[in-house]
Structures are given as C-alpha cells and as structure tokens.
Residue frames relative to the residue before (quaternion, step in Angstrom):
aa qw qx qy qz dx dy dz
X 1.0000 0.0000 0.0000 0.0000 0.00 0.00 0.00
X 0.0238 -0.7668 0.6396 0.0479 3.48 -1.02 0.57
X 0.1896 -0.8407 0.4639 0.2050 3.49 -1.24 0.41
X 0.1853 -0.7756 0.5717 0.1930 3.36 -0.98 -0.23
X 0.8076 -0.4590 0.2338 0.2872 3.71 -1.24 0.26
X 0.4199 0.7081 -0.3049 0.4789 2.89 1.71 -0.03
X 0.3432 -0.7837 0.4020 0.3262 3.39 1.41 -0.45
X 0.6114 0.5187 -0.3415 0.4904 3.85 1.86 0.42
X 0.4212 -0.6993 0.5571 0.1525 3.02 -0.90 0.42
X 0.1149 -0.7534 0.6427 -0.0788 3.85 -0.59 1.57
X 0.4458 -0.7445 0.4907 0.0796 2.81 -1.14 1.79
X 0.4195 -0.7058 0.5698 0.0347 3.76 -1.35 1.58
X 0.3162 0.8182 -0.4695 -0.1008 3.59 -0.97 0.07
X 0.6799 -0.5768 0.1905 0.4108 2.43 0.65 2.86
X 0.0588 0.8604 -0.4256 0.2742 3.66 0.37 1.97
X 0.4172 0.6543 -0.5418 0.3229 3.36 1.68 0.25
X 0.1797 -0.9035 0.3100 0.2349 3.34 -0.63 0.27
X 0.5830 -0.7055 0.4011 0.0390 3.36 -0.82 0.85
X 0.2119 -0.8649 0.4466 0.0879 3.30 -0.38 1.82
X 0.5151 0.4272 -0.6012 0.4367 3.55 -1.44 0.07
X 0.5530 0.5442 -0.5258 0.3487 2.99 -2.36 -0.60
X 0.4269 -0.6610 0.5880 0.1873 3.76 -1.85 1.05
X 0.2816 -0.7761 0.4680 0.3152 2.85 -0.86 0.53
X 0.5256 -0.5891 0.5016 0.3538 3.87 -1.52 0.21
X 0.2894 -0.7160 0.6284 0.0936 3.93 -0.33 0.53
X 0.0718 -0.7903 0.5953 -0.1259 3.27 0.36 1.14
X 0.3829 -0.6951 0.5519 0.2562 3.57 -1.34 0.42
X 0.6852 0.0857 -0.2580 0.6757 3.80 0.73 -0.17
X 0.5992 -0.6359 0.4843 0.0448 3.49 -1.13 1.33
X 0.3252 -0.5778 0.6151 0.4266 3.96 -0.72 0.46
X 0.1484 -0.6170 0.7348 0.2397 3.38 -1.84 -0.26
X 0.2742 -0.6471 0.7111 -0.0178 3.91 -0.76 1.60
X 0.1236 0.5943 -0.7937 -0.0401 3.38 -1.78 0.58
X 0.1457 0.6667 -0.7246 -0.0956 3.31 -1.64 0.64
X 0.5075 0.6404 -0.5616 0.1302 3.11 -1.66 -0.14
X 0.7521 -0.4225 0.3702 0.3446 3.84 -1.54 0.17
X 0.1554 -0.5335 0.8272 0.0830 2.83 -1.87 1.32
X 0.3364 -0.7804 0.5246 -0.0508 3.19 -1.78 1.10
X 0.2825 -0.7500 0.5969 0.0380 3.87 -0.20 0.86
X 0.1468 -0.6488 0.7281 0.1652 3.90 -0.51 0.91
X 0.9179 0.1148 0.0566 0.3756 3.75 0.40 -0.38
X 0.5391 -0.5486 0.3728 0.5191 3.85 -1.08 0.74
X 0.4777 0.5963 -0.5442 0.3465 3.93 0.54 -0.41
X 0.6646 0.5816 -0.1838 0.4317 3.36 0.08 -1.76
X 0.7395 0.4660 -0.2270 0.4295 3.36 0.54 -1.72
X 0.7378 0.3403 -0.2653 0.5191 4.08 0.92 -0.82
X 0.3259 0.5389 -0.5392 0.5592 3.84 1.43 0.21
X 0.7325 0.4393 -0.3523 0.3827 3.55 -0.15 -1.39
X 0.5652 0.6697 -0.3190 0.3609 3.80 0.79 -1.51
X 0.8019 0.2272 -0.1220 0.5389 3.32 0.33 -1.65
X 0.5817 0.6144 -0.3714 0.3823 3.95 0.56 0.00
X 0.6034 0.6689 -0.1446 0.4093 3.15 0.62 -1.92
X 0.8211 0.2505 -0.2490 0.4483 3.99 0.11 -0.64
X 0.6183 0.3303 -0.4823 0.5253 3.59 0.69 0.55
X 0.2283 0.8142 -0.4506 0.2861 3.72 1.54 -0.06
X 0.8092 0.4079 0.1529 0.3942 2.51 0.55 -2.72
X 0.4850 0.6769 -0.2677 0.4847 3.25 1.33 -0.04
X 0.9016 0.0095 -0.1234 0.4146 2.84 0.44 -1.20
X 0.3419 0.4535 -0.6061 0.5568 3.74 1.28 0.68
X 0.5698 0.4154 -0.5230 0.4788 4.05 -0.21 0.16
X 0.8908 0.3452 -0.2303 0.1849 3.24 0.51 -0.63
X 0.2891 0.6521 -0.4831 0.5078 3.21 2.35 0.49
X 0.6903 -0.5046 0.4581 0.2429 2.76 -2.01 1.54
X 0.6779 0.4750 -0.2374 0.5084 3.96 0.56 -1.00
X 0.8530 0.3250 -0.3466 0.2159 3.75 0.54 -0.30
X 0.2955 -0.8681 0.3805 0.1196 3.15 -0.41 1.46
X 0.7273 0.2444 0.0652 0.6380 3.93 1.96 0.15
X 0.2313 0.7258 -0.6144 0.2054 3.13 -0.24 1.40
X 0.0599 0.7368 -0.6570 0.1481 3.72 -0.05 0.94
X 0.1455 0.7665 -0.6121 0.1293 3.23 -1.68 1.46
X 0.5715 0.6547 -0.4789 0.1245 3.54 -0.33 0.66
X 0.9276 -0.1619 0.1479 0.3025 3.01 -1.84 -0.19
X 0.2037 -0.7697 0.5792 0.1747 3.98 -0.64 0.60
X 0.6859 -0.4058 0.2599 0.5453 3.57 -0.84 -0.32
X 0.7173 0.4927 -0.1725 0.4615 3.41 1.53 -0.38
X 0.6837 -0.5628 0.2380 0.3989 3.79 0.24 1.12
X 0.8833 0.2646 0.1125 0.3702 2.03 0.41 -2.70
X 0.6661 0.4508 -0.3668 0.4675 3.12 1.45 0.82
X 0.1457 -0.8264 0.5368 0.0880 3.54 -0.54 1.01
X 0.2202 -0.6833 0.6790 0.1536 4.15 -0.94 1.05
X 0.2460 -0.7120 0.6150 -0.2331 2.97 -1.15 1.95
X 0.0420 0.8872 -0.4225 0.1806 3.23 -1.26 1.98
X 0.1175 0.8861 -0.4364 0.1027 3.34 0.16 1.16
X 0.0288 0.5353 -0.8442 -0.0055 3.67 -1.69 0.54
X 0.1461 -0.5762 0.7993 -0.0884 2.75 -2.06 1.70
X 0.5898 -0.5737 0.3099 0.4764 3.75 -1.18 0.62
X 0.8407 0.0721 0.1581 0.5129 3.23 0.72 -1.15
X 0.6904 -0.3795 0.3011 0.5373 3.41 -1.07 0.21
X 0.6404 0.6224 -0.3228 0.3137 3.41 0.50 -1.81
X 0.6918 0.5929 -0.1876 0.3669 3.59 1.30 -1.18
X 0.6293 0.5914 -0.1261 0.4882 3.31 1.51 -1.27
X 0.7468 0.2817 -0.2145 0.5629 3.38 0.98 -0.73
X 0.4810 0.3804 -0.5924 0.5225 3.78 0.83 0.29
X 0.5833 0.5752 -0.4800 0.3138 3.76 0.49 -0.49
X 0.7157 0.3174 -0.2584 0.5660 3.60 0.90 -1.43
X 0.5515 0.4490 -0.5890 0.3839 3.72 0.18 0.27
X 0.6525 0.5693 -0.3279 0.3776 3.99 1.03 -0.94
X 0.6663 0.4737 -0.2600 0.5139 3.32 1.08 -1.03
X 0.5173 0.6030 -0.4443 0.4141 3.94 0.80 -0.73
X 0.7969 0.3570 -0.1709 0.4565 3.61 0.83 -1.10
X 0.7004 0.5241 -0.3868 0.2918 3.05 0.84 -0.17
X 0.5716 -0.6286 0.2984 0.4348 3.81 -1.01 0.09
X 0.2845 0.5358 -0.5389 0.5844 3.58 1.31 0.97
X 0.7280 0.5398 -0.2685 0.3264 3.25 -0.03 -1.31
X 0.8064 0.3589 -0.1378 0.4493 3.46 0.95 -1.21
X 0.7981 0.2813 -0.2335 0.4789 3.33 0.53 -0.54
X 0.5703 0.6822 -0.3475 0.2974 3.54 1.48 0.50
X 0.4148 0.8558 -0.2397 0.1951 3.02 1.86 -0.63
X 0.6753 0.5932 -0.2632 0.3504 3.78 1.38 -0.21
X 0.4560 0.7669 -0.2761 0.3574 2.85 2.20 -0.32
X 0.3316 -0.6416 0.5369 0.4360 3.89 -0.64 0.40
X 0.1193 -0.7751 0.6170 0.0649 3.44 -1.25 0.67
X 0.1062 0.9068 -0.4016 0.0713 3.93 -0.45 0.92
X 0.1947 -0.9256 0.3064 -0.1068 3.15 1.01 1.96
X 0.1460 -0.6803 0.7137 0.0808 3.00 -1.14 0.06
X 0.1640 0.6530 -0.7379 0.0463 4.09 -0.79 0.63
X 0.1870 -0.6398 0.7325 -0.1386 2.91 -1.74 1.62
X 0.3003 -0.7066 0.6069 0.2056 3.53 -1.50 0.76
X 0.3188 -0.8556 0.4071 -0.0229 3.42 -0.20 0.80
X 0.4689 0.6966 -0.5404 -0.0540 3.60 -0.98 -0.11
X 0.9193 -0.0965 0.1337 0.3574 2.97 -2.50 0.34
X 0.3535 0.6717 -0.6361 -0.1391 3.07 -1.24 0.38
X 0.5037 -0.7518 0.4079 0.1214 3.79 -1.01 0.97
X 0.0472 0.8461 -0.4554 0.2730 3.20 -0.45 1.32
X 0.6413 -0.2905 0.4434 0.5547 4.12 -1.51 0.34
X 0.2432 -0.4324 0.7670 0.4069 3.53 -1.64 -0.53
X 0.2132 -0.4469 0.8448 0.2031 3.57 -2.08 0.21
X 0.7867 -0.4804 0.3516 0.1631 2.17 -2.35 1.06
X 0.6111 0.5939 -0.2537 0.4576 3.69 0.98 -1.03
X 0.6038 0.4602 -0.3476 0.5503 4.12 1.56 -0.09
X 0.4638 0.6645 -0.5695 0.1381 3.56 0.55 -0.27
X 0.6103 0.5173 -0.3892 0.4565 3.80 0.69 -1.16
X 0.7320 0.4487 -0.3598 0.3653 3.58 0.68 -1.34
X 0.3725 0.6376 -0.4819 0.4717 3.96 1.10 -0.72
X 0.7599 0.4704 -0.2081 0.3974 3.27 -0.33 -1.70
X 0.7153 0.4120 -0.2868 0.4862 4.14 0.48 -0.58
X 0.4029 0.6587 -0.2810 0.5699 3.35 1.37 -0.71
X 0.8592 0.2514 -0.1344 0.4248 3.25 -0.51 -1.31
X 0.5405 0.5255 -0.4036 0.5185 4.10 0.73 -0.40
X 0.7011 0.6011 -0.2103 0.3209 3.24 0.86 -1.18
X 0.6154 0.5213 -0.1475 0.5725 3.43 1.28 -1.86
X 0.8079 0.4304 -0.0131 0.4024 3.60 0.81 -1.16
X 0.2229 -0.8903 0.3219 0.2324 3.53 1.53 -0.44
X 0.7502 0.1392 -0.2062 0.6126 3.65 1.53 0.59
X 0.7074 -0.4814 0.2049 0.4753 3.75 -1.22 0.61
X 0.5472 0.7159 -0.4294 0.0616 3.54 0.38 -1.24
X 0.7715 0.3164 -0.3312 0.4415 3.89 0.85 -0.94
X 0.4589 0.7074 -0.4004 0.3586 3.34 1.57 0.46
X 0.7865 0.3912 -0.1020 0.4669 3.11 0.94 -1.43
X 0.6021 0.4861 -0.3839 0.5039 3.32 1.65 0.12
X 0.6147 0.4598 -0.3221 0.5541 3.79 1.37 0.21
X 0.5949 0.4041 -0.3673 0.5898 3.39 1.04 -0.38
X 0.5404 0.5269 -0.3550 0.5517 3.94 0.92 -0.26
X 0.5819 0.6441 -0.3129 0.3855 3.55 0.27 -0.73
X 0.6978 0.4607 -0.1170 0.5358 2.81 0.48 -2.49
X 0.7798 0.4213 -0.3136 0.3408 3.56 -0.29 -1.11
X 0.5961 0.2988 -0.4071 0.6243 4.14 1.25 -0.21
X 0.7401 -0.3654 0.4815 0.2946 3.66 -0.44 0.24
X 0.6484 0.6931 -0.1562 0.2734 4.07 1.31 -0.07
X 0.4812 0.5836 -0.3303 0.5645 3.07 2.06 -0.04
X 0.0212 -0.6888 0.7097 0.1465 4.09 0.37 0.50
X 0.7443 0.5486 0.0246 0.3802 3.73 0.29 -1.82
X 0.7131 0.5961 -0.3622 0.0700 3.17 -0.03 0.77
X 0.2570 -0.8636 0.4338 0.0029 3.49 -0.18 1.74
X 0.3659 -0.7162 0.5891 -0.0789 3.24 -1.66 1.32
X 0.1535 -0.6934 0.6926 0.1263 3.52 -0.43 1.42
X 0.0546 0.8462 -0.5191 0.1071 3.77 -0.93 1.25
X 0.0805 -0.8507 0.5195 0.0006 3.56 -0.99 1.31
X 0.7829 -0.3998 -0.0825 0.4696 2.84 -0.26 1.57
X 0.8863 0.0455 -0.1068 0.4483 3.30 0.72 1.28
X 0.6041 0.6097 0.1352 0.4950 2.79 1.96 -1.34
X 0.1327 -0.8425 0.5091 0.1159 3.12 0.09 1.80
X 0.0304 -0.8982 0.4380 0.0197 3.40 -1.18 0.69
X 0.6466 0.1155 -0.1329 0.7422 3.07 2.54 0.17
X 0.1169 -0.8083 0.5755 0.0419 3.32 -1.18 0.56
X 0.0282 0.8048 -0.5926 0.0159 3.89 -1.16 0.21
X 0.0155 -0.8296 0.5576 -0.0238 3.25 -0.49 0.96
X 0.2333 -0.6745 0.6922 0.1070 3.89 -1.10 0.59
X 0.2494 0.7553 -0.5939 -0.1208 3.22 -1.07 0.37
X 0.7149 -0.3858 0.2188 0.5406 3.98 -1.04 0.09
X 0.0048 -0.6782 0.7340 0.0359 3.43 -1.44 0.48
X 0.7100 -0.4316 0.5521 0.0697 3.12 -1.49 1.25
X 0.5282 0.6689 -0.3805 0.3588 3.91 -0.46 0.72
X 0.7699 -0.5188 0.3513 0.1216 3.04 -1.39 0.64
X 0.7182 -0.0419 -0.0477 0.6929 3.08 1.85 -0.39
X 0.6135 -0.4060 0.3974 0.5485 3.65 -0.98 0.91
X 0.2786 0.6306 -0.6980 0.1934 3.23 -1.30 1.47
X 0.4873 -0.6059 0.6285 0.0212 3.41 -2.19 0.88
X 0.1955 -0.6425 0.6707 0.3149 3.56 -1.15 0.63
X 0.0960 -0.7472 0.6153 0.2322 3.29 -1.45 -0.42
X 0.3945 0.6446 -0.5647 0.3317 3.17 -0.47 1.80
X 0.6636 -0.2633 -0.6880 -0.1299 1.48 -1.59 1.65
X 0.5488 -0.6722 0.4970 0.0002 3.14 -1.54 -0.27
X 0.2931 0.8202 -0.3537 0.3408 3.38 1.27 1.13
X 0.2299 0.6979 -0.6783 0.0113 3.44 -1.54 0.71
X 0.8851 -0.2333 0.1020 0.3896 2.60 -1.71 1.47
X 0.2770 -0.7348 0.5388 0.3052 3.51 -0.68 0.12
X 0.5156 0.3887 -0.3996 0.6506 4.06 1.46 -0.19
X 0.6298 0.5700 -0.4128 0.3287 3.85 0.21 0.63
X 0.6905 0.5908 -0.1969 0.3680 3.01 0.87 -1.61
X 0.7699 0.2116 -0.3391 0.4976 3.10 -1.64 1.00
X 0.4989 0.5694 -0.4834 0.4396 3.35 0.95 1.19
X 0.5770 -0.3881 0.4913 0.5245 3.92 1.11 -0.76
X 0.6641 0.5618 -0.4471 0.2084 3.56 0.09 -0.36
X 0.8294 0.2256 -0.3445 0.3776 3.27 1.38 -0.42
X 0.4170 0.6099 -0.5045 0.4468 3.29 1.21 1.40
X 0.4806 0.5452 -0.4242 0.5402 3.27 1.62 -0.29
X 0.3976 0.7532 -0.3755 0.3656 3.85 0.97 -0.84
X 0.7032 0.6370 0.1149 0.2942 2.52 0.16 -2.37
X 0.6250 0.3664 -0.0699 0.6858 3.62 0.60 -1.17
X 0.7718 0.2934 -0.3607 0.4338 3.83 0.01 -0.48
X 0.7974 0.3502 -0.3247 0.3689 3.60 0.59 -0.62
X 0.6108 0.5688 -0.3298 0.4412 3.30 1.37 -0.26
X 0.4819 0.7286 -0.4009 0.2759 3.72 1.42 -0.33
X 0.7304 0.5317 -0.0644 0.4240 3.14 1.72 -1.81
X 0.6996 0.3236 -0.2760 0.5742 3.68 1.64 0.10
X 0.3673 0.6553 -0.6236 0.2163 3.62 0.28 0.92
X 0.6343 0.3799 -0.5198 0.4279 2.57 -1.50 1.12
X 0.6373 0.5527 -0.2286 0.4860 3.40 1.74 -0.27
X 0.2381 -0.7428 0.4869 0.3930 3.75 -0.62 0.38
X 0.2814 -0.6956 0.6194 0.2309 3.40 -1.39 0.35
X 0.2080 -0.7560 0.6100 0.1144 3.27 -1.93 0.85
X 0.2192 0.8311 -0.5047 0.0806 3.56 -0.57 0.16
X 0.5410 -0.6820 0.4868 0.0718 2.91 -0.99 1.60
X 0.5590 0.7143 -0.3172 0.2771 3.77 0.10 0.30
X 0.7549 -0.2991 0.3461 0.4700 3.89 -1.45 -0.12
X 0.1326 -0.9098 0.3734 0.1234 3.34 -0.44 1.08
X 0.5259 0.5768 -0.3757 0.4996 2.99 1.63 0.35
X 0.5688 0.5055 -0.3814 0.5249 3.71 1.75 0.24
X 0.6509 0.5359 -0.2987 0.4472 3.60 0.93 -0.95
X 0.6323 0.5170 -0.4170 0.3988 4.04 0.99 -0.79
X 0.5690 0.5853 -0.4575 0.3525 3.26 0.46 -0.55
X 0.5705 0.5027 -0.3500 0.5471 3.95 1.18 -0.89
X 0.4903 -0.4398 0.5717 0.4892 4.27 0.50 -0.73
X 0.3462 0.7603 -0.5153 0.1913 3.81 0.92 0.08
X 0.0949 -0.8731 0.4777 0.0217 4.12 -0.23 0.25
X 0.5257 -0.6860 0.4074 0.2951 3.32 -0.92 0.64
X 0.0750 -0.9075 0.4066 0.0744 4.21 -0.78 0.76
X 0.4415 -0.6791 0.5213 0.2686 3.31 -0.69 0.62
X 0.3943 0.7580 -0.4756 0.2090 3.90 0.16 0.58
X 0.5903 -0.6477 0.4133 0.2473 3.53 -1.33 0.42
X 0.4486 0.7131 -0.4752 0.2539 3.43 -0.10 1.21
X 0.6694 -0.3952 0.4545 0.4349 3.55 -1.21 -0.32
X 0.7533 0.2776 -0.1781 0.5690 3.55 0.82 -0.54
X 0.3420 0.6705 -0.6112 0.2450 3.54 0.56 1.07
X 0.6268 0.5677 -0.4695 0.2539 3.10 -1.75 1.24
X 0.8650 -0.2664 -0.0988 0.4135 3.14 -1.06 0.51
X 0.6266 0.6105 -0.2114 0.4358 3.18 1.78 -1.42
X 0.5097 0.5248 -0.3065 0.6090 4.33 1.46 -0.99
X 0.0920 0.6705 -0.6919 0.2515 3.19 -0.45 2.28
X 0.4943 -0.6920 0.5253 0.0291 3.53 -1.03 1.07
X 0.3096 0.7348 -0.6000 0.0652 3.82 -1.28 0.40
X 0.7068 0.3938 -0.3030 0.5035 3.25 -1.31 1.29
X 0.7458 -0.3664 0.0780 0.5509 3.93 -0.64 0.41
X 0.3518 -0.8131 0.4161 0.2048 3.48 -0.47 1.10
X 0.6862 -0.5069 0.4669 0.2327 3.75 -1.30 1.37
X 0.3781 -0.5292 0.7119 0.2648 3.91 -1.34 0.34
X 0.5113 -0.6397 0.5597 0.1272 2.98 -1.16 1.64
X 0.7913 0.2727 -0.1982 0.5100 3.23 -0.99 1.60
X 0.6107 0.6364 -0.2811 0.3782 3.32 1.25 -0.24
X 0.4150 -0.7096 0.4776 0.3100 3.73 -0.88 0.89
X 0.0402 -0.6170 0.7848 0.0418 3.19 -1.90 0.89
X 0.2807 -0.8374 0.4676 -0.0364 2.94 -1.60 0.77
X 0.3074 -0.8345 0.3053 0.3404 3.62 0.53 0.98
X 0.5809 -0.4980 0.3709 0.5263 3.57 -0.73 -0.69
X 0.5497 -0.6113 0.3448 0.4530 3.85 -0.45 -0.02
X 0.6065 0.4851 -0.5084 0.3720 3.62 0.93 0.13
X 0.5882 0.4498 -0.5147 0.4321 3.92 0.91 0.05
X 0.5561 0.4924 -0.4805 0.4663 4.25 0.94 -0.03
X 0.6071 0.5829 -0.3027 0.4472 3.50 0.94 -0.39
X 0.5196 0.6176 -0.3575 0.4698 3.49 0.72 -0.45
C-alpha cells in the first residue's frame, strides 16, 4: 500500500516490471496507459483530492479493468497514473464511464500526458517480490482464499518447485503451480490454475500450461479438475488411490499402475 495526500490509500501489486519470459500472442491485445495527471494549482489540486477516490473506485470496478494505480509524486500537484484494461472494447467503456461521471466533468482543466500501449502476456518463474500479488490473483480467479493459502502453504514447506506467472508489464494475470506428488513414478500435482477472470478464454491458461509442463517431461502429471478442460492438454481419467479419487483425478505423461497410491503434499490436507 502506498499513500498520498489525499489521505487514501491506493492499492499496489508490486508493478515494477520484469523482463524475460514468452510472450502469449493473443488475438485482441491488452491496452496499458501510464503517465501524469497535472494540477496548474492548489484549487485543481483539492478538486482532484476530493474527486479522485470514487475515480478509482469505480474504474477498479469495471469488469475489463485489470489496473488502476494512482498517486501522489514528490510533487502534490502531480499525480503518476496506471492502467491495463482487457481490451480495447474495455478501455473505451472506461472513457465513456468517466466522460459522465463527476470526475469526468469537472476534471477537464487538468494537464493530462499519456501514453496507451497494446500489450500482452508474457509467461515466466514468479520472483519473490509477486508473492502477495499471486495470492490476489488467485482469490480473485477463484472467488475465496483456499487456492491461495494452499500456494502460500506450498511455498512456505519447501513444495512449490514450479511456479509460473502470466505477466503484463508488472501485472499478474495468470498463474500455475506444480508441486511434488508422492507415486510410483517421478510425478507432479498440478494445482492450481487461474486467470484473471476478465481474461479467460483467451489462451493464456493454455499458454500457462505449455510452459510449465515443458520442464517436467518424463514426469507424470495429476490434476484434480474439469475434465472436459484438462483433455484438450492429452490429460486422462485414473484409477488411483487417493482422497481425490474420481471422475475429476485426470493423469498426463508416463502412466501410474492402476490402483496405485499417490500422495499430495501436506499443504492440500491442510486446506
């Protein structure tokens, strides 16, 4: 969290961004704006003050916006301004919301000096500095704590060998995580498995997918999940001994003895 004079507090999620990683060739691009809003004056500047937090409110709250960052530089009366929207389509319902609103209208004297960029995904390790953001991500994709606190479990026993980060310019927006499983042959769980929810059904989490699975062949994979999403990978239903037997315990890669025990790590008994 970081503040500014405004006397609110505008939520970070540890946005420096971070090079390397493939990118995802999406077919409809993100659309990123940054740069400075400007105050000619304290007037302007306490217009902005008392305006500005219902601003951010609700452009956080459009279905398409995946990044609104805004505060305070070393200068008042200047404010460093960040956005990522899914798509164009998203960005301009944004500037149609803000036109009408009472930000929108009585802000118009401000200096304004943008940048907009089309963007996309690009897949990669997480770093240490993403762990909080992982963790918002996943509540988010998932709509309660559990695949959080089983990755933040993981990490904290030593169990998270695998874990990869679909990222835009800073901005987590997918995640995948492998961790040891217990078995009969060198084998991986795979859980979880989350993008953005204003993302999905774009490729990103098959782009996921494909990257973390590249680095464990020769390994079998398990995963607990929608099995009409997992076939499409060569994923397969298994007969195997666990707590999570059934229809959903689908298999890829050198195939388990039927009937055989696997074992998860101890942060999914913890859950």
């Amino acid at each position: 969290m970081s503040g500014c004079a405004c006397g609110h507090h505008h939520h970070h999620h540890d946005h420096a961004p971070v090079s390397g990683g493939v990118e995802v060739p999406l077919a409809k691009p993100l659309v990123a704006l940054s740069g400075h809003l400007t105050c000619q004056d304290m007037t302007q500047m306490l217009l902005a003050l008392d305006l500005l937090p219902d601003h951010v409110a609700s452009s956080r709250a459009e279905p398409g916006n995946l990044r609104f960052d805004l505060s305070q530089t070393e200068d008042p009366l200047v404010w460093r301004l960040d956005e990522l929207f899914s798509d164009v389509e998203a960005f301009a319902a944004h500037q149609s919301r803000t036109a009408q609103s009472e930000w929108g209208k009585r802000s118009q004297d401000l200096g304004r000096d943008f940048i907009r960029a089309e963007v996309m995904p690009r897949i990669r390790p997480e770093r240490a500095q993403e762990h909080a953001s992982i963790s918002a991500l996943l509540r988010e994709a998932f709509g309660g704590d559990d695949e959080a606190r089983l990755v933040e479990n993981l990490r904290a026993q030593d169990d998270l060998p695998y874990s990869f980060v679909a990222d835009v310019g800073g901005t987590i927006v997918g995640h995948v995580a492998l961790s040891p499983l217990k078995a009969d042959l060198p084998a991986f769980a795979l859980a979880p498995l989350a993008v953005h929810p204003a993302l999905q059904k774009r490729g990103i989490g098959q782009a996921l997918m494909r990257a973390v699975l590249a680095g464990v062949e020769g390994h079998a994979i398990i995963v607990l999940g929608d099995p009409a999403y997992y076939a499409r990978f060569g994923f397969k239903p298994v007969d195997l001994a666990s707590p999570y037997a059934g229809s959903h315990l689908m298999a890829l890669g050198p195939a388990l003895p039927t009937g055989s025990t696997i074992i998860h790590a101890r942060a999914f008994s913890e859950l």
